[in-house]
Wavefront OBJ file of the C-alpha trace (Angstrom):
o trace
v -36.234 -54.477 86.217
v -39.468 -55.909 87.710
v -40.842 -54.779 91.089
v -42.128 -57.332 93.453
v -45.327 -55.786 94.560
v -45.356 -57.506 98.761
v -44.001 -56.422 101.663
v -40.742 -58.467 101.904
v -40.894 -58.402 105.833
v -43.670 -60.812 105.380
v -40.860 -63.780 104.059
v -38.178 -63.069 106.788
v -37.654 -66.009 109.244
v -37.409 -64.382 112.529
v -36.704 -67.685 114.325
v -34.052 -70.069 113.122
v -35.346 -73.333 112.278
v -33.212 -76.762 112.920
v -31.832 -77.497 109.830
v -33.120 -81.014 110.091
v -36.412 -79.042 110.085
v -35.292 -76.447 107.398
v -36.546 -76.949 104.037
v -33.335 -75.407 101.795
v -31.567 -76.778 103.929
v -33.044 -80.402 104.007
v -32.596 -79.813 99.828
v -29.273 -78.856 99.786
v -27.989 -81.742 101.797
v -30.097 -84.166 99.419
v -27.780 -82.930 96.746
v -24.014 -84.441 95.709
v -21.506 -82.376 97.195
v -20.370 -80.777 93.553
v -23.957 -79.581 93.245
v -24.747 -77.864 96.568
v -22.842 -74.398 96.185
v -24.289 -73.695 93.059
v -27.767 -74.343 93.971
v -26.984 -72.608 97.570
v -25.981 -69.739 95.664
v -29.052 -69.622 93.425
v -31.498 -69.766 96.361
v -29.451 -66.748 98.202
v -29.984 -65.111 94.972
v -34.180 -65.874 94.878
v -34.027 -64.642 98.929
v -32.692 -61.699 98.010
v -35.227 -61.125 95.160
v -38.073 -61.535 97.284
v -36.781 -59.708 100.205
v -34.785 -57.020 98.634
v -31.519 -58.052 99.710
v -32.927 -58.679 103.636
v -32.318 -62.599 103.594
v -30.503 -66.009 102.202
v -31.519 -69.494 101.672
v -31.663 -69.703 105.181
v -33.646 -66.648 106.439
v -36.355 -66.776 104.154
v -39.632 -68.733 105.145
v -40.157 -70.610 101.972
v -42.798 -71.801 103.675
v -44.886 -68.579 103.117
v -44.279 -68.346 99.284
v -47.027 -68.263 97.315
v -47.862 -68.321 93.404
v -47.763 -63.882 93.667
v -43.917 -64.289 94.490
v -42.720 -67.610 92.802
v -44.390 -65.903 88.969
v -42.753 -62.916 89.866
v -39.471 -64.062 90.922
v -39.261 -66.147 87.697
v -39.902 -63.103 85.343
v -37.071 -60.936 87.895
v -34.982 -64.250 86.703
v -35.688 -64.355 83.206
v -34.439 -60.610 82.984
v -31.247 -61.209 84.629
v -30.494 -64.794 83.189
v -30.102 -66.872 80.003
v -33.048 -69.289 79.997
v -31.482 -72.255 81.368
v -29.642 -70.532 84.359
v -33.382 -69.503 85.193
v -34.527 -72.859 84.763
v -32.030 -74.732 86.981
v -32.818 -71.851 89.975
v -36.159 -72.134 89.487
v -35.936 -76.100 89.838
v -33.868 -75.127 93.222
v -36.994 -73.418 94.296
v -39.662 -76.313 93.250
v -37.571 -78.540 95.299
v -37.256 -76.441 98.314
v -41.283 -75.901 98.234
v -41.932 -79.561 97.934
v -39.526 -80.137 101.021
v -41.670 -77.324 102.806
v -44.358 -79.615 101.746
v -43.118 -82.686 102.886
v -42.306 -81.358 106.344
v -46.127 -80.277 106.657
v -44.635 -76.310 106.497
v -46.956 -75.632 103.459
v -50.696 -76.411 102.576
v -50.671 -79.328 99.478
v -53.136 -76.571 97.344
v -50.782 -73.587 98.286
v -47.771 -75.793 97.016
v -49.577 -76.488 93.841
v -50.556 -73.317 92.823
v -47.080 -71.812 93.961
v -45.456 -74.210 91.554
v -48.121 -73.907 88.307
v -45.870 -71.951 86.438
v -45.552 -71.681 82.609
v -42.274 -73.653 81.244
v -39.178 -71.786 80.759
v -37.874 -72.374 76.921
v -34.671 -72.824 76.369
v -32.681 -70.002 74.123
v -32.083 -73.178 71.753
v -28.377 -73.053 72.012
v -26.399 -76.260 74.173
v -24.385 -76.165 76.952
v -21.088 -76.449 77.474
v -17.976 -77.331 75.034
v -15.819 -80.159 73.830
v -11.788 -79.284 74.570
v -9.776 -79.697 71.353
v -6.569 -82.173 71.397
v -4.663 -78.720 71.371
v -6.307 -77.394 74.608
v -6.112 -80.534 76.464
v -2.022 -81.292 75.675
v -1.830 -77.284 76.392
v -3.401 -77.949 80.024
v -0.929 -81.191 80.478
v 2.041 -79.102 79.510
v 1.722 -76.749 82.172
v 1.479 -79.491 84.798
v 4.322 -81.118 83.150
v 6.180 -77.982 83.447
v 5.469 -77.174 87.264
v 7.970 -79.032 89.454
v 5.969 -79.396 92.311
v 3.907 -82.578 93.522
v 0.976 -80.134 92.453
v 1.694 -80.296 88.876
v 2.632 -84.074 89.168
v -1.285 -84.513 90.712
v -2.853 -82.346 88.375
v -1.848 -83.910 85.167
v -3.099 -87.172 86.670
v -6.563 -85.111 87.798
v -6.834 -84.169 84.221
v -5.819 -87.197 82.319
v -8.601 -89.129 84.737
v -11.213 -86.601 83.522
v -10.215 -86.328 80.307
v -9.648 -90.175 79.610
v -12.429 -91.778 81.737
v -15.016 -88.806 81.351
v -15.813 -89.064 85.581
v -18.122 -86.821 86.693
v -15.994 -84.609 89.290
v -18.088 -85.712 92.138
v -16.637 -89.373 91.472
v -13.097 -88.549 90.664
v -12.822 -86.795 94.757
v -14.246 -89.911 95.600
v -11.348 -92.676 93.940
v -9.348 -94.607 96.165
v -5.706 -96.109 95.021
v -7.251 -99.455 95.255
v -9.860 -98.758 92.712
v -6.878 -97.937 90.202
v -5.538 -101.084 88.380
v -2.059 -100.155 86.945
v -2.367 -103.550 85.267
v -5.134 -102.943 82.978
v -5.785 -99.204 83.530
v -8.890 -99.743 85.151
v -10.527 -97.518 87.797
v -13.840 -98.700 90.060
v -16.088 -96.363 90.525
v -18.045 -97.068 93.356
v -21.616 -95.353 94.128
v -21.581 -93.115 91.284
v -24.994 -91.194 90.367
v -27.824 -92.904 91.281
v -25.720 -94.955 93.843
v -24.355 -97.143 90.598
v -21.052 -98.763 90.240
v -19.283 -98.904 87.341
v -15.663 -100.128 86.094
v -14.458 -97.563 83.559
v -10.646 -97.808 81.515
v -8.169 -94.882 80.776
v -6.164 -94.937 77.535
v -2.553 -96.170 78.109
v -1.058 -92.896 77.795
v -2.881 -91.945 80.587
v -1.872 -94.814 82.768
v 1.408 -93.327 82.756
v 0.238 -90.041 84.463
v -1.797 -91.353 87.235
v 1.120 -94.208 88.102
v 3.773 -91.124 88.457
v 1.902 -89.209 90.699
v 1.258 -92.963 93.154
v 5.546 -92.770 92.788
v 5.190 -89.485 94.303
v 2.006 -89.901 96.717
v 3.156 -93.710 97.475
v 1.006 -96.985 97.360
v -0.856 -96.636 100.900
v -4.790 -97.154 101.295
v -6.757 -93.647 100.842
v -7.926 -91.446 98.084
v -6.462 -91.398 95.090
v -6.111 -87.747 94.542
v -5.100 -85.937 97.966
v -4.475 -81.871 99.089
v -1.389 -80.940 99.252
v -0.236 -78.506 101.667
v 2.019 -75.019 100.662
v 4.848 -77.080 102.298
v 4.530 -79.678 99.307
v 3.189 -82.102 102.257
v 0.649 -84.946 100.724
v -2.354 -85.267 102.673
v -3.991 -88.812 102.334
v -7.489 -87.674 102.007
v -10.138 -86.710 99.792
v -10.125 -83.381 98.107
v -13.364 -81.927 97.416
v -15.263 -81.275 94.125
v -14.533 -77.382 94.288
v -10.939 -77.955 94.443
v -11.162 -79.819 91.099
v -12.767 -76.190 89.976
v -10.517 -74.568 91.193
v -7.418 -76.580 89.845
v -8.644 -76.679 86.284
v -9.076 -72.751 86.775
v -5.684 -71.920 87.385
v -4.258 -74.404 85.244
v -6.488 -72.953 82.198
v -5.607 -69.482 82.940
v -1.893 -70.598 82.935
v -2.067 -72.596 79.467
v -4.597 -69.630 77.919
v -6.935 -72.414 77.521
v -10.562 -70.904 76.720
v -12.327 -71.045 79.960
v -14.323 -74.199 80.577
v -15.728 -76.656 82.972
v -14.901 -79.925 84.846
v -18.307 -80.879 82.880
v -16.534 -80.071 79.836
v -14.621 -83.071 80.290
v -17.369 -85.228 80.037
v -18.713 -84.042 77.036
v -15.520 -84.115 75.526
v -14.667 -88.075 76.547
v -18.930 -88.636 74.662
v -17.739 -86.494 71.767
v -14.678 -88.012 70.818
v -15.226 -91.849 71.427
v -18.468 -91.143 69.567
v -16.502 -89.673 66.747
v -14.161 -92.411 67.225
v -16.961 -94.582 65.877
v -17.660 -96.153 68.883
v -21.510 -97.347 69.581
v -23.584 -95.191 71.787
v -24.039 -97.897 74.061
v -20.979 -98.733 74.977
v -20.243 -95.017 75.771
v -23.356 -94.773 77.494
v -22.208 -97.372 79.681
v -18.412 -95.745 80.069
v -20.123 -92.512 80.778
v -22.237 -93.969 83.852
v -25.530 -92.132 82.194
v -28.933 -93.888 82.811
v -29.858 -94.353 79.154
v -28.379 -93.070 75.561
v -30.609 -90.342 75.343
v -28.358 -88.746 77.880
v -25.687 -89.716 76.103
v -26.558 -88.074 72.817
v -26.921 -84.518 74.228
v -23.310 -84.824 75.634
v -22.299 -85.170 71.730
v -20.360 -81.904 71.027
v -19.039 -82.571 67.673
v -18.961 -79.793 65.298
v -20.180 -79.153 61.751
v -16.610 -80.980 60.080
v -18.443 -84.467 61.614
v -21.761 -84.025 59.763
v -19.858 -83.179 56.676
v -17.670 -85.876 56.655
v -20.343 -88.664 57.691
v -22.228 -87.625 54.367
v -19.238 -88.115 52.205
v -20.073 -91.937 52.918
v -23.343 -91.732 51.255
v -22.424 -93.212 47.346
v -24.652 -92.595 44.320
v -25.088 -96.352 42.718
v -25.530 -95.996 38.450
v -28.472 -95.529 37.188
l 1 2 3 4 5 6 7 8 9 10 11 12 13 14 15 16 17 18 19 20 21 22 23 24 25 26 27 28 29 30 31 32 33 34 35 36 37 38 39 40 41 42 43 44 45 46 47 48 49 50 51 52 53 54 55 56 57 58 59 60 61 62 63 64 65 66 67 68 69 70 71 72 73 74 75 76 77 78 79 80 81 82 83 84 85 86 87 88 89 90 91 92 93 94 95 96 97 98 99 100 101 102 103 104 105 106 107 108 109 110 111 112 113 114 115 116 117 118 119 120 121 122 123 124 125 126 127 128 129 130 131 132 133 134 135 136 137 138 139 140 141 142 143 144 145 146 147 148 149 150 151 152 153 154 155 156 157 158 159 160 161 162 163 164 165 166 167 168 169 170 171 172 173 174 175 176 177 178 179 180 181 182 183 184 185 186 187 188 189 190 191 192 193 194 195 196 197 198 199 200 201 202 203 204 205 206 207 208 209 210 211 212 213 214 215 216 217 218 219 220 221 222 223 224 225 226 227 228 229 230 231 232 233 234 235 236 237 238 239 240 241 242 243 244 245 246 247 248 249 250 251 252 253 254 255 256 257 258 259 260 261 262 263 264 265 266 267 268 269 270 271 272 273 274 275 276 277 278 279 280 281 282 283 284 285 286 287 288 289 290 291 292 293 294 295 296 297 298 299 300 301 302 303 304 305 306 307 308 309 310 311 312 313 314 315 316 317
């Protein structure tokens, strides 16, 4: 492991700054819900790097890094993580410099030179996974088989995910009035990049969201609610780690491969592209800004290449 050569007293923040005033923490509210533990965690992780375990994203004074710690914190990272887990935390600690910045915390040349780093390379390999049609029934069958209003909502969480491909940030966010039973439409309203969109589920996933509104009833409110231990519906938004955390336990009881709520996404791209659907069109189902997006959610294996070449035909000579 590398040693940071500084005196790590020299980053603590001995006075707590407003967090209107607090440049992680005027970062971490500029991100979507979903995103902000993640990134939290990998800025407590680059604190404790640079201060030997002393602080957290908000005890450091980011505002006194400078290039000697940001180079060396990115080859501690590079050690300890696969390339793009060191890329994304190093991002988290670009943006919390610029905010420094931006709230006149940090000198423009000291910013610039804290930042000049060389570009991480990927290890080459993508992220994530596409679910097979045997995981996904797998994960429905358990929520089919639990008799409580939990499995009745979780079969509708997953159908959503699976069928529309929402990010989970926008399926917390669904109201019952953005659900058309009629046409199996859902309205997704201020997705990323504050965009709406109108996006369809397949009609055997109609079915699953319309019995859990039989068991949550027709009122106003969000679409997918907590439920207390009681079995008690509350008619209010859940948040995006409770989507983790529900495909968690739900994977662990199908002995579904371990995956994420992303997963689902790149599964809906996958599929509908190997459906022979036009990239467009799933570019505009997916809600991504433009195809090139789109084509690195494509997950489809080897089998797909093979069988597109079988197409090609040799004409007589």
């Amino acid at each position: 492991m590398l040693k940071l050569n500084h005196d790590p007293s020299e980053l603590v923040l001995f006075s707590p700054l407003p967090l209107t005033t607090h440049p992680a923490a005027v970062y971490l509210r500029s991100l979507r819900e979903g995103s902000r533990p993640t990134m939290e965690q990998s800025l407590n992780a680059i604190a404790s790097i640079l201060t030997s375990g002393q602080c957290d994203a908000y005890t450091l004074n980011w505002a006194n890094l400078r290039y000697q710690h940001t180079s060396a914190v990115q080859a501690v990272l590079l050690e300890k993580y696969a390339p793009l887990t060191a890329q994304k935390m190093m991002c988290a600690l670009r943006r919390v410099l610029k905010e420094a910045k931006k709230l006149g915390m940090m000198d423009a040349s000291d910013y610039e030179q804290a930042v000049e780093l060389p570009s991480i390379k990927g290890s080459g390999k993508i992220s994530g996974r596409a679910l097979s049609s045997a995981e996904i029934a797998a994960l429905i069958e358990v929520c089919n088989n639990d008799p409580t209003t939990q499995g009745v909502r979780d079969a509708a969480l997953i159908t959503i995910l699976r069928g529309a491909g929402l990010r989970r940030s926008e399926v917390v966010k669904l109201t019952s009035e953005d659900f058309n039973p009629e046409v199996g439409s859902l309205e997704v309203i201020m997705g990323k990049g504050g965009k709406d969109r109108t996006v369809y589920l397949p009609d055997e996933a109609i079915k699953f969201v319309k019995a859990w509104l039989d068991v949550r009833g027709r009122q106003p409110g969000a679409l997918l609610c907590p439920i207390r231990k009681g079995g008690e519906i509350q008619i209010r938004s859940m948040s995006a780690q409770s989507v983790l955390l529900i495909l968690q336990k739900r994977a662990a009881e199908s002995g579904v491969e371990s995956f994420s709520p992303h997963d689902f996404r790149r599964t809906f791209c996958s599929d509908l592209l190997d459906a022979g659907v036009d990239i467009v069109t799933v570019q505009k189902l997916a809600g991504h800004a433009s195809v090139v997006t789109t084509a690195k959610y494509d997950r489809r294996g080897e089998e797909t290449k093979r069988r597109a070449v079988q197409r090609l035909g040799f004409g007589r000579g």
